[in-house]
ROBABA-432517 format. One record per residue: residue in three letters; x, y, z of N, C-alpha, C, O in turn. Coordinates in steps of 0.2 Angstrom, whole numbers, padded with zeros to 4 digits, always signed. Layout:
% residues N
ALAXYZXYZXYZXYZ;...
% end
This chain:
% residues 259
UNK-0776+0173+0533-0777+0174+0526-0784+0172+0524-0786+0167+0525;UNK-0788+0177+0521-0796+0175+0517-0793+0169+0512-0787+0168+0509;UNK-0797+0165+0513-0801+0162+0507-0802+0164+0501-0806+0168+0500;UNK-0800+0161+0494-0799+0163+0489-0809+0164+0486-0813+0163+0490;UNK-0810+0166+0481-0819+0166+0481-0817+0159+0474-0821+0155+0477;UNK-0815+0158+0471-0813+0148+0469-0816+0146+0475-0821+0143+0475;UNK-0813+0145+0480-0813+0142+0488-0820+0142+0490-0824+0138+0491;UNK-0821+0150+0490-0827+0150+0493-0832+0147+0492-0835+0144+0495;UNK-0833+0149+0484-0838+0145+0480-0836+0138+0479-0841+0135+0477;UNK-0833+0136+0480-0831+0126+0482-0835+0125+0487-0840+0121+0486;UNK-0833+0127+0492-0837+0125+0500-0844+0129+0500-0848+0127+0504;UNK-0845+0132+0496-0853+0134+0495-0857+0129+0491-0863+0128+0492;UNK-0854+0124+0485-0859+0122+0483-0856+0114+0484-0857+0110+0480;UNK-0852+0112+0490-0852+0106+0492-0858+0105+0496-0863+0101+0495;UNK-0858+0112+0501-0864+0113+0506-0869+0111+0504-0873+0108+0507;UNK-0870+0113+0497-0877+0113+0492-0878+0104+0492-0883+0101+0492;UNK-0871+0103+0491-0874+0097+0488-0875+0092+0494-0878+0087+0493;UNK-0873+0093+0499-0875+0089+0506-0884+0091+0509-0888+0088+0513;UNK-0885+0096+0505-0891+0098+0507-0895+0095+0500-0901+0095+0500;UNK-0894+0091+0495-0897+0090+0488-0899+0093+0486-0904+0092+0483;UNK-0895+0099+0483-0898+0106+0481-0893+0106+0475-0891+0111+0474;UNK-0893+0100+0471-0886+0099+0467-0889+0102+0460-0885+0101+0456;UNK-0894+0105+0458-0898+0108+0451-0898+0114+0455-0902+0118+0451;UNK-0897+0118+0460-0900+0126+0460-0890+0130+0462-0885+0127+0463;UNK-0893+0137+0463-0886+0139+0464-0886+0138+0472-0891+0139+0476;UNK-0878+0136+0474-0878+0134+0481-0879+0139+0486-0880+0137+0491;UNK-0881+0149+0484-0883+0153+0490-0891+0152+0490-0894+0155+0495;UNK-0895+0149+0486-0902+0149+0487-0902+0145+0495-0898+0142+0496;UNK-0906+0146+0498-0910+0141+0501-0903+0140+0508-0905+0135+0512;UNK-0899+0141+0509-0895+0141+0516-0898+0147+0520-0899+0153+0520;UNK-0897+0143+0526-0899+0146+0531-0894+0152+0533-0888+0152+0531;UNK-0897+0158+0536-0896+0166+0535-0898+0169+0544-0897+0174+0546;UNK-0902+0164+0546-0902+0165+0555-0909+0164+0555-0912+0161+0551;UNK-0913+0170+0561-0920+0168+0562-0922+0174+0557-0928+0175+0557;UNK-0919+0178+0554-0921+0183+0551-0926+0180+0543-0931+0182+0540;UNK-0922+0175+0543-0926+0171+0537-0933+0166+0536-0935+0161+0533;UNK-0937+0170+0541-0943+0165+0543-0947+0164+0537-0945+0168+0532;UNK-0951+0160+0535-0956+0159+0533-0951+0154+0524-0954+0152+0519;UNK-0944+0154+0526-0940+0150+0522-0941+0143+0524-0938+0141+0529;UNK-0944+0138+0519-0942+0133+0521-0938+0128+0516-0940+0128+0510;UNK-0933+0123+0517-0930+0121+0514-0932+0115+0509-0936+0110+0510;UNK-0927+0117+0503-0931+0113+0498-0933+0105+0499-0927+0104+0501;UNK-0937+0098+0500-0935+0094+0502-0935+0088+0495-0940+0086+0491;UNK-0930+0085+0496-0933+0081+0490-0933+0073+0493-0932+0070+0499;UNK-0935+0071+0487-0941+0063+0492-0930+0060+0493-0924+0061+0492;UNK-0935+0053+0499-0928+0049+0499-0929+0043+0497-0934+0040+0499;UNK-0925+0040+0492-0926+0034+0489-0929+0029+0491-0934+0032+0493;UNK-0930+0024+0492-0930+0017+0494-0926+0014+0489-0924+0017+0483;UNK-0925+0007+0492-0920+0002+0489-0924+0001+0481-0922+0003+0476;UNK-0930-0001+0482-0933-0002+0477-0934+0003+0473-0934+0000+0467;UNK-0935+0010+0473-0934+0014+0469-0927+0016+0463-0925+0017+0457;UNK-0924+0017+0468-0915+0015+0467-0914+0009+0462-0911+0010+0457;UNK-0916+0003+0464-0915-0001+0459-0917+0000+0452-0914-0001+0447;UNK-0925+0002+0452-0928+0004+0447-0926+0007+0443-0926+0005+0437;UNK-0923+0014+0446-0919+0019+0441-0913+0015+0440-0911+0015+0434;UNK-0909+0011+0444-0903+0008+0440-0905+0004+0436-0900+0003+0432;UNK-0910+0000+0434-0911-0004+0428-0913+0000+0421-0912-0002+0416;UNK-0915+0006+0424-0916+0011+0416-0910+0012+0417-0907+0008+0413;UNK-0904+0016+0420-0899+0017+0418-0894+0012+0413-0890+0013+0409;UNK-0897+0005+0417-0892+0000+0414-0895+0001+0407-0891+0004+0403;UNK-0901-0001+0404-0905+0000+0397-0902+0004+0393-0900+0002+0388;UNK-0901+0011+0396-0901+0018+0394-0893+0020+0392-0891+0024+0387;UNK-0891+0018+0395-0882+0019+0399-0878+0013+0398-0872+0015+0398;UNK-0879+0008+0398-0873+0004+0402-0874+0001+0409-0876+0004+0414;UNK-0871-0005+0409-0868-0007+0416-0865-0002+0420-0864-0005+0426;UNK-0861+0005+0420-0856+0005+0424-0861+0010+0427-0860+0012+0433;UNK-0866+0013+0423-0871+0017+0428-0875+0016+0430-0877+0021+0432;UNK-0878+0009+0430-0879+0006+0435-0875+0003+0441-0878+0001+0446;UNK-0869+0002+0439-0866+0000+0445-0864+0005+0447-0861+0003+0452;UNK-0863+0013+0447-0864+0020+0448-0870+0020+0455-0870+0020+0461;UNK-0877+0020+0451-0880+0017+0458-0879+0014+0462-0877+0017+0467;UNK-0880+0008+0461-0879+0002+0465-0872+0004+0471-0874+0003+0476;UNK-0868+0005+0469-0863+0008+0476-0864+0016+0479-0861+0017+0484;UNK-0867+0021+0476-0868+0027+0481-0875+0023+0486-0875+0023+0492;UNK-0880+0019+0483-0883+0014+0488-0882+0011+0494-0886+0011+0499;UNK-0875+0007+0493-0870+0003+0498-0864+0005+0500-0860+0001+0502;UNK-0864+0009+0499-0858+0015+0502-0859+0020+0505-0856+0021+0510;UNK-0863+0024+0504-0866+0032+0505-0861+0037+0504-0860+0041+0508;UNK-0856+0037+0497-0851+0041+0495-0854+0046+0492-0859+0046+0489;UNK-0850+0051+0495-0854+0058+0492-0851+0058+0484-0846+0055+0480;UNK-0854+0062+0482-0856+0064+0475-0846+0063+0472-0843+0059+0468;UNK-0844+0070+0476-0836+0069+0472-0833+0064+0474-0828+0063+0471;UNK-0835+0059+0480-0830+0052+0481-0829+0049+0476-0823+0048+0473;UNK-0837+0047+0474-0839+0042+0470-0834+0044+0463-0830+0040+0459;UNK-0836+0051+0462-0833+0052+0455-0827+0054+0454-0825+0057+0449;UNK-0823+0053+0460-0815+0053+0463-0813+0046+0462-0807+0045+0461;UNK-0817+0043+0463-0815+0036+0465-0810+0032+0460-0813+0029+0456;UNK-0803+0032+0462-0796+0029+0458-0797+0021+0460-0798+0018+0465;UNK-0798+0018+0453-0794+0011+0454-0789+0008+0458-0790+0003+0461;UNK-0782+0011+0458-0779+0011+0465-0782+0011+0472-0780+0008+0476;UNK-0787+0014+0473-0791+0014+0480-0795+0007+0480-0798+0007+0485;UNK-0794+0004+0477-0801-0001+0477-0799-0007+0477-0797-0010+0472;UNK-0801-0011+0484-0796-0015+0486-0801-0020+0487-0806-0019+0491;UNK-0801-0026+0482-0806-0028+0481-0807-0038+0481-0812-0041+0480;UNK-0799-0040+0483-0798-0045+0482-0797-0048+0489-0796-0043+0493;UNK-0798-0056+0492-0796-0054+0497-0805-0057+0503-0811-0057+0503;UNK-0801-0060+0506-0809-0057+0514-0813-0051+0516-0819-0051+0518;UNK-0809-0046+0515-0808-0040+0517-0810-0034+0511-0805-0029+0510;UNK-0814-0034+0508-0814-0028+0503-0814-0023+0504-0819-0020+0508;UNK-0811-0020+0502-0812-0010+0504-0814-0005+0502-0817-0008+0497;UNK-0814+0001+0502-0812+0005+0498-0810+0011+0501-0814+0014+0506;UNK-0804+0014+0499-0800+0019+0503-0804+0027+0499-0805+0027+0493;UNK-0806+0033+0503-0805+0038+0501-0799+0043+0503-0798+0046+0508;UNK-0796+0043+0498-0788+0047+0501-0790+0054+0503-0794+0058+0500;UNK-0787+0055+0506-0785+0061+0510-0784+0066+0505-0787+0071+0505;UNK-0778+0066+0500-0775+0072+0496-0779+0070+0489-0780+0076+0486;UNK-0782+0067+0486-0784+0067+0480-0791+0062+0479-0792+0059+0474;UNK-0796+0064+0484-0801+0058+0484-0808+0059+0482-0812+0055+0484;UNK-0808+0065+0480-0813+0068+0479-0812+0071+0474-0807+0073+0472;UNK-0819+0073+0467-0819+0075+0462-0821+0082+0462-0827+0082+0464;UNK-0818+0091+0462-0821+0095+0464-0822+0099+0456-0819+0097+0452;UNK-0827+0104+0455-0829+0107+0450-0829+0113+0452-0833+0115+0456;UNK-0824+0118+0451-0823+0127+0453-0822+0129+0446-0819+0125+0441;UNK-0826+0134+0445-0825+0138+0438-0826+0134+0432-0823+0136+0427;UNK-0829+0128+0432-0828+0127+0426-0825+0122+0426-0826+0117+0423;UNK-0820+0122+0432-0814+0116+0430-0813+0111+0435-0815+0112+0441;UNK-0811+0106+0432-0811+0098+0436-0805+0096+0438-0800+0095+0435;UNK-0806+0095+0445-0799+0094+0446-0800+0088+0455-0804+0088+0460;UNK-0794+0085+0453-0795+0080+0459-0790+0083+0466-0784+0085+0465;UNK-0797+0082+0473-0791+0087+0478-0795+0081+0485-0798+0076+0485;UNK-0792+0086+0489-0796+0082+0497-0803+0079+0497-0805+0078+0491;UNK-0807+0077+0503-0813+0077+0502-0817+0082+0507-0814+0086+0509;UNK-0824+0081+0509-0825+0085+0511-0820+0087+0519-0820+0093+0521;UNK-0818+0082+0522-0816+0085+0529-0812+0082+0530-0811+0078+0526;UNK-0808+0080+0536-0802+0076+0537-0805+0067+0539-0802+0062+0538;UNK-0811+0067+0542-0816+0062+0545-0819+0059+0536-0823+0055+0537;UNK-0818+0061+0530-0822+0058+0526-0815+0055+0521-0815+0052+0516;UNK-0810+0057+0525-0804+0051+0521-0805+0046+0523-0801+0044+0527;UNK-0809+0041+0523-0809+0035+0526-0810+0027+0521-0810+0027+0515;UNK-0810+0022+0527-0810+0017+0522-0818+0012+0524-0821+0011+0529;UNK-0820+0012+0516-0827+0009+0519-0826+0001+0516-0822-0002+0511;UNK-0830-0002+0520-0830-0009+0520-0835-0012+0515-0840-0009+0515;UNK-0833-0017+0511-0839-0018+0507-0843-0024+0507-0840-0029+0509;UNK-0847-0025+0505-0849-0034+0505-0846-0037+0500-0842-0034+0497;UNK-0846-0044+0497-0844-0048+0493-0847-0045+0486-0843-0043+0482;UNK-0854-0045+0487-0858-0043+0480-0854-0036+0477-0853-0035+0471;UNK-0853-0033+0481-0853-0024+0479-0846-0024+0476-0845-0020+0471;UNK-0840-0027+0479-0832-0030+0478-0832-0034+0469-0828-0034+0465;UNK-0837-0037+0468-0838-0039+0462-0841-0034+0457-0840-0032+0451;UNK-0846-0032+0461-0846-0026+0453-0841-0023+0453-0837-0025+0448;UNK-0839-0019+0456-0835-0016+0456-0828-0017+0452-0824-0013+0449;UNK-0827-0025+0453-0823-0031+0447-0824-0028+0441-0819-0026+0438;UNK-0829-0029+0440-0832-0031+0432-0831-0022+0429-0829-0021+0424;UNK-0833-0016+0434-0832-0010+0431-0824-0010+0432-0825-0004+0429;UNK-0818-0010+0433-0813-0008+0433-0810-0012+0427-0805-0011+0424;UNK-0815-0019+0425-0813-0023+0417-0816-0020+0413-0814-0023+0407;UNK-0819-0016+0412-0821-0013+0406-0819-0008+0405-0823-0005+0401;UNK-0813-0003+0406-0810+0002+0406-0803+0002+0407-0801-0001+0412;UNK-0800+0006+0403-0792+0006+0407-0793+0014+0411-0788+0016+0414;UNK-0799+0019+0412-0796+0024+0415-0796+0024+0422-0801+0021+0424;UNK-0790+0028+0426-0790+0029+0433-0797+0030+0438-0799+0027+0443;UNK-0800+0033+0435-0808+0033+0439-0813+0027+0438-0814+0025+0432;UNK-0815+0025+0443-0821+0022+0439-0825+0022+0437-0826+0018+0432;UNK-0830+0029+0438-0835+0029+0437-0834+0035+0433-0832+0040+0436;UNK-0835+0035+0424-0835+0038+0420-0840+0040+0416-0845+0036+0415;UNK-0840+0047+0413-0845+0046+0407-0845+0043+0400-0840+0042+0396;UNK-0848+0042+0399-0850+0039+0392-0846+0040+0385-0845+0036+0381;UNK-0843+0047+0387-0837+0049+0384-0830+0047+0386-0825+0049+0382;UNK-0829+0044+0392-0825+0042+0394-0821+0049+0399-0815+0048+0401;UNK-0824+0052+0401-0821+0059+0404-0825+0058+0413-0830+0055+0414;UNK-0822+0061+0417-0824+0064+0422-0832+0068+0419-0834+0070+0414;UNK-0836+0066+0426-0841+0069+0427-0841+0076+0428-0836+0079+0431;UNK-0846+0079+0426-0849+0086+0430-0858+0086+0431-0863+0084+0427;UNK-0856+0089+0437-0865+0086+0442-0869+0089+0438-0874+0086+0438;UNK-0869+0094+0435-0874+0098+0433-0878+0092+0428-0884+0091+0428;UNK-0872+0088+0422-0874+0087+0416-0877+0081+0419-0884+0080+0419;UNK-0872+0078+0422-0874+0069+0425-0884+0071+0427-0889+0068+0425;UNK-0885+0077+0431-0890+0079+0435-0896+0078+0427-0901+0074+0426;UNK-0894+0083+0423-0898+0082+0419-0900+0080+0414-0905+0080+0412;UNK-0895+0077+0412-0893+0071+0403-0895+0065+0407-0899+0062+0405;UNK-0892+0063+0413-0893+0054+0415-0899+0054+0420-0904+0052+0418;UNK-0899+0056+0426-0900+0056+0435-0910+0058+0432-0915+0054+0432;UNK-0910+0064+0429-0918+0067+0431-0924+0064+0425-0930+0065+0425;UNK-0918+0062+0420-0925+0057+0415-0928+0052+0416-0934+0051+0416;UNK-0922+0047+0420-0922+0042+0422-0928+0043+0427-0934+0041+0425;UNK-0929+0046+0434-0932+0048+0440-0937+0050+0438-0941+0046+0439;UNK-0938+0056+0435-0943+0060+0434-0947+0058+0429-0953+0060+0430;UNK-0946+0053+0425-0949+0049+0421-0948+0053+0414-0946+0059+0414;UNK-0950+0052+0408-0950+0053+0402-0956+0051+0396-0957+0046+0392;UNK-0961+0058+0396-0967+0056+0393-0966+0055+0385-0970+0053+0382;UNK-0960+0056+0383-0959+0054+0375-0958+0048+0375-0959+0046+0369;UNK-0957+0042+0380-0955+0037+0379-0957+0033+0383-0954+0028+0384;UNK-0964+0036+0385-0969+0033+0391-0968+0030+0395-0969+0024+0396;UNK-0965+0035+0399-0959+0030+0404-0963+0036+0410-0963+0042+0410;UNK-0965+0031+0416-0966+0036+0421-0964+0037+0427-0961+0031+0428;UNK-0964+0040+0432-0960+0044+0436-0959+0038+0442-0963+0034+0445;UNK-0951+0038+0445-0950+0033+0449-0949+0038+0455-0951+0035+0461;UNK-0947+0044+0456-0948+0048+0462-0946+0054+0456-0943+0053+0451;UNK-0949+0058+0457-0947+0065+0454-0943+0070+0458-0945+0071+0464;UNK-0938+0072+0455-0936+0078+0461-0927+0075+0465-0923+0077+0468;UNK-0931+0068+0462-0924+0063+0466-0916+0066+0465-0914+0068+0460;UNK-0913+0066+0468-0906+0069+0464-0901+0062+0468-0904+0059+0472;UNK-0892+0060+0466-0891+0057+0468-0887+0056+0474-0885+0051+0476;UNK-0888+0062+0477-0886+0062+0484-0892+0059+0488-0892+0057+0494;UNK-0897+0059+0483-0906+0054+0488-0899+0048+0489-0897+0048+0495;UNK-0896+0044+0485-0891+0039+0486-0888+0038+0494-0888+0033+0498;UNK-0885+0044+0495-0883+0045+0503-0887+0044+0509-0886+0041+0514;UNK-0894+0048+0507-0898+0046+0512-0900+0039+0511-0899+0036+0517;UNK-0903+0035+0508-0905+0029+0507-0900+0027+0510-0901+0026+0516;UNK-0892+0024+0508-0888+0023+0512-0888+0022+0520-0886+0016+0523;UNK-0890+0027+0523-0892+0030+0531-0898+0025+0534-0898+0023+0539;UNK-0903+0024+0529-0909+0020+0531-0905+0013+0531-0906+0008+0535;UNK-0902+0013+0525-0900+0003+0527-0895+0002+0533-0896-0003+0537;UNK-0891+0006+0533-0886+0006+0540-0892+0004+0545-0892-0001+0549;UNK-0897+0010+0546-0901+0010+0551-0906+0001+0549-0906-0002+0554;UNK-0908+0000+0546-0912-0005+0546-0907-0012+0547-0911-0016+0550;UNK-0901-0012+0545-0896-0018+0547-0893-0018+0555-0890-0022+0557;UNK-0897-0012+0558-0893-0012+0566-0887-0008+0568-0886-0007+0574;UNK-0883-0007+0563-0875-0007+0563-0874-0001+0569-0878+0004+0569;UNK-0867-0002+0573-0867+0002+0579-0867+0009+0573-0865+0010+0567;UNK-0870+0014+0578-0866+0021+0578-0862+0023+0576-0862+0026+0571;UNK-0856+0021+0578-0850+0025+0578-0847+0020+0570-0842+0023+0567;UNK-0849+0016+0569-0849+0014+0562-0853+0016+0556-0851+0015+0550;UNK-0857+0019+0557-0863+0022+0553-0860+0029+0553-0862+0032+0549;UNK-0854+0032+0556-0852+0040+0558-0848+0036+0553-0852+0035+0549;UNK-0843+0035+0553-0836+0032+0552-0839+0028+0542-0835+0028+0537;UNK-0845+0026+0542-0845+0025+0534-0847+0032+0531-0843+0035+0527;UNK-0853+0036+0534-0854+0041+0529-0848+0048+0531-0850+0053+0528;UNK-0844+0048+0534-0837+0051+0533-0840+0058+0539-0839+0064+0537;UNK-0842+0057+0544-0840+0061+0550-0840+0059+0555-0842+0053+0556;UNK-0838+0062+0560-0835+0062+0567-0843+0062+0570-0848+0064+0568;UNK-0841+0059+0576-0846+0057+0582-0844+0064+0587-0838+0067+0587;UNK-0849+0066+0591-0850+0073+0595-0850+0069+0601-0851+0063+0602;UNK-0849+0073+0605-0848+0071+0613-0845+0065+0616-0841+0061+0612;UNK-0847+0063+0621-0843+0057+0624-0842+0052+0620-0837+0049+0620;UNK-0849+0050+0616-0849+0043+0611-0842+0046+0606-0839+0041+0603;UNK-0842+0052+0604-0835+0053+0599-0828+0053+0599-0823+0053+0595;UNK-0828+0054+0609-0822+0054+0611-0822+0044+0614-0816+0041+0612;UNK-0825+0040+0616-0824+0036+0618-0826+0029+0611-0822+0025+0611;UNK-0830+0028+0609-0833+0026+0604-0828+0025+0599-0825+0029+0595;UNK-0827+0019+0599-0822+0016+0593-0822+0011+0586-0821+0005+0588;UNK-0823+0011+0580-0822+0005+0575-0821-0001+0575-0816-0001+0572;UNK-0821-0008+0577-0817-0013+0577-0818-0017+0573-0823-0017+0570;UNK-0813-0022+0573-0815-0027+0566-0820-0031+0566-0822-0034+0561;UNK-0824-0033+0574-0830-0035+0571-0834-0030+0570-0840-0032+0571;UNK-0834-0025+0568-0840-0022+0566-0840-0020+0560-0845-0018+0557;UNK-0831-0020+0557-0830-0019+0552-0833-0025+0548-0837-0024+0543;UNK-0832-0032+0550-0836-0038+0547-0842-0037+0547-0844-0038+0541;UNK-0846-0034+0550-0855-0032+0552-0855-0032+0546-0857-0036+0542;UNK-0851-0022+0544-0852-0021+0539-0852-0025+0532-0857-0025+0528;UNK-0846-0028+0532-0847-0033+0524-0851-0039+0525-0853-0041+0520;UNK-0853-0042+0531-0857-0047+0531-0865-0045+0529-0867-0047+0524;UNK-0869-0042+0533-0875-0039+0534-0880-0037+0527-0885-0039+0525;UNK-0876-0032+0525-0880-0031+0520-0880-0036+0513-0883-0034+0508;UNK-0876-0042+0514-0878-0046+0509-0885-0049+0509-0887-0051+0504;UNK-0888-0050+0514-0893-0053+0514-0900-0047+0510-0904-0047+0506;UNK-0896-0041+0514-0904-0036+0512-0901-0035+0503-0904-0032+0498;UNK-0895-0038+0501-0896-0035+0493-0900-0042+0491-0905-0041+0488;UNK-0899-0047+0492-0903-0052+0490-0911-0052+0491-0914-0055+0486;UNK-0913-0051+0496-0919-0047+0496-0921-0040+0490-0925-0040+0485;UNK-0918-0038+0492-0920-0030+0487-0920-0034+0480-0924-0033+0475;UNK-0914-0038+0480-0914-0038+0472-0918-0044+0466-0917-0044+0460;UNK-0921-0048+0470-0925-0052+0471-0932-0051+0466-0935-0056+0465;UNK-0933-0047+0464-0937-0043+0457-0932-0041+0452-0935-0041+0446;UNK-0926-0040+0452-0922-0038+0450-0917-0041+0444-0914-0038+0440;UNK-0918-0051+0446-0913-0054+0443-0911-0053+0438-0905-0051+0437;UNK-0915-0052+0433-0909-0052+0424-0905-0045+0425-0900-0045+0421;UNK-0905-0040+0429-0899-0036+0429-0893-0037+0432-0888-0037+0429;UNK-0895-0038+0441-0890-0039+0445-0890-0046+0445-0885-0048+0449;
% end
């Protein structure tokens, strides 16, 4: 059975947005084989913590706390775009030694076909997964699930689900890109929030954390022998929630009147 073009165009502009391509239409700029020479792909800058944090303290000013704590977890998580704005209070296991956060399987993702919002899988069967959190991140998280009764966390302003287009342009590219009416200048231009994801990838990489843990947080499978033999365990589960407390207290160390 074909593929609905609903469908099609879903899995065209997830693609998009794995690629950071979340302002253009998802067939621009995919690769089409060697016939496409002299194309090269859009690249947008990749955050640093400090830039990240930056834009989270205008979002806090500008927004609210919960869009900065919006930031601050696509940072410490690496949730893609529809996780994050998937993201059920039921999933959010937060009390406890052990913090988590569950990406369900059948409804854990926020997807936008035609116009319409509706909550479905995530991207693949390896991105249902459970990520571990630190202490710090398990507390925002508190304080955002106290300030709302809806099932999502991560809301707009109107109290509705996101759609990436608006968030991209109303919240995400003033903030980044800076804004000359209100003399505010540029903290990476170009930035979008899947820069989030990557950034995410550098802290993994700069905290040490094995491999097969760093697969297993940003929600894919490991290739060859390391993905067949290569396993999660609960120390590394721990790694993960112990580790990066130290680098958020570093990074946010400029930061205090916010976080």
């Amino acid at each position: 059975m074909r593929p609905s073009r609903a469908l099609q165009r879903w899995q065209l502009r997830d693609r998009a947005a794995d690629e950071g391509l979340l302002d253009h239409n998802p067939l621009v700029g995919m690769r089409l084989g060697s016939t496409h020479i002299g194309k090269r792909p859009i690249r947008r800058p990749v955050l640093s913590i400090q830039q990240l944090l930056a834009g989270a303290e205008r979002l806090a000013e500008e927004w609210g706390y919960g869009l900065w704590a919006q930031a601050v977890t696509g940072a410490y998580t690496g949730m893609r775009w529809g996780e994050i704005c998937g993201l059920d209070r039921r999933h959010c296991h937060l009390g406890g030694d052990e913090p988590y956060l569950e990406v369900d399987p059948d409804h854990g993702a926020l997807h936008e076909v035609g116009g319409k919002l509706w909550l479905g899988p995530p991207k693949s069967e390896a991105a249902a997964r459970r990520i571990d959190l630190p202490g710090f991140l398990a507390g925002i998280l508190q304080q955002v699930i106290a300030a709302h009764s809806c099932d999502q966390l991560f809301i707009s302003p109107e109290g509705e689900w996101w759609r990436r287009s608006n968030f991209s342009r109303r919240i995400w590219r003033p903030v980044f890109d800076g804004d000359t009416d209100r003399d505010r200048g540029p903290i990476a231009q170009a930035a979008t929030f899947h820069g989030s994801r990557h950034l995410h990838k550098t802290i993994l990489d700069e905290l040490d954390l094995p491999e097969v843990l760093e697969h297993d947080r940003m929600g894919y499978r490991m290739r060859g022998v390391s993905g067949v033999y290569s396993h999660v365990t609960p120390l590394m589960r721990e790694q993960a929630r112990t580790r990066p407390e130290a680098h958020w207290q570093t990074a946010t160390a400029p930061h205090r009147k916010v976080a």
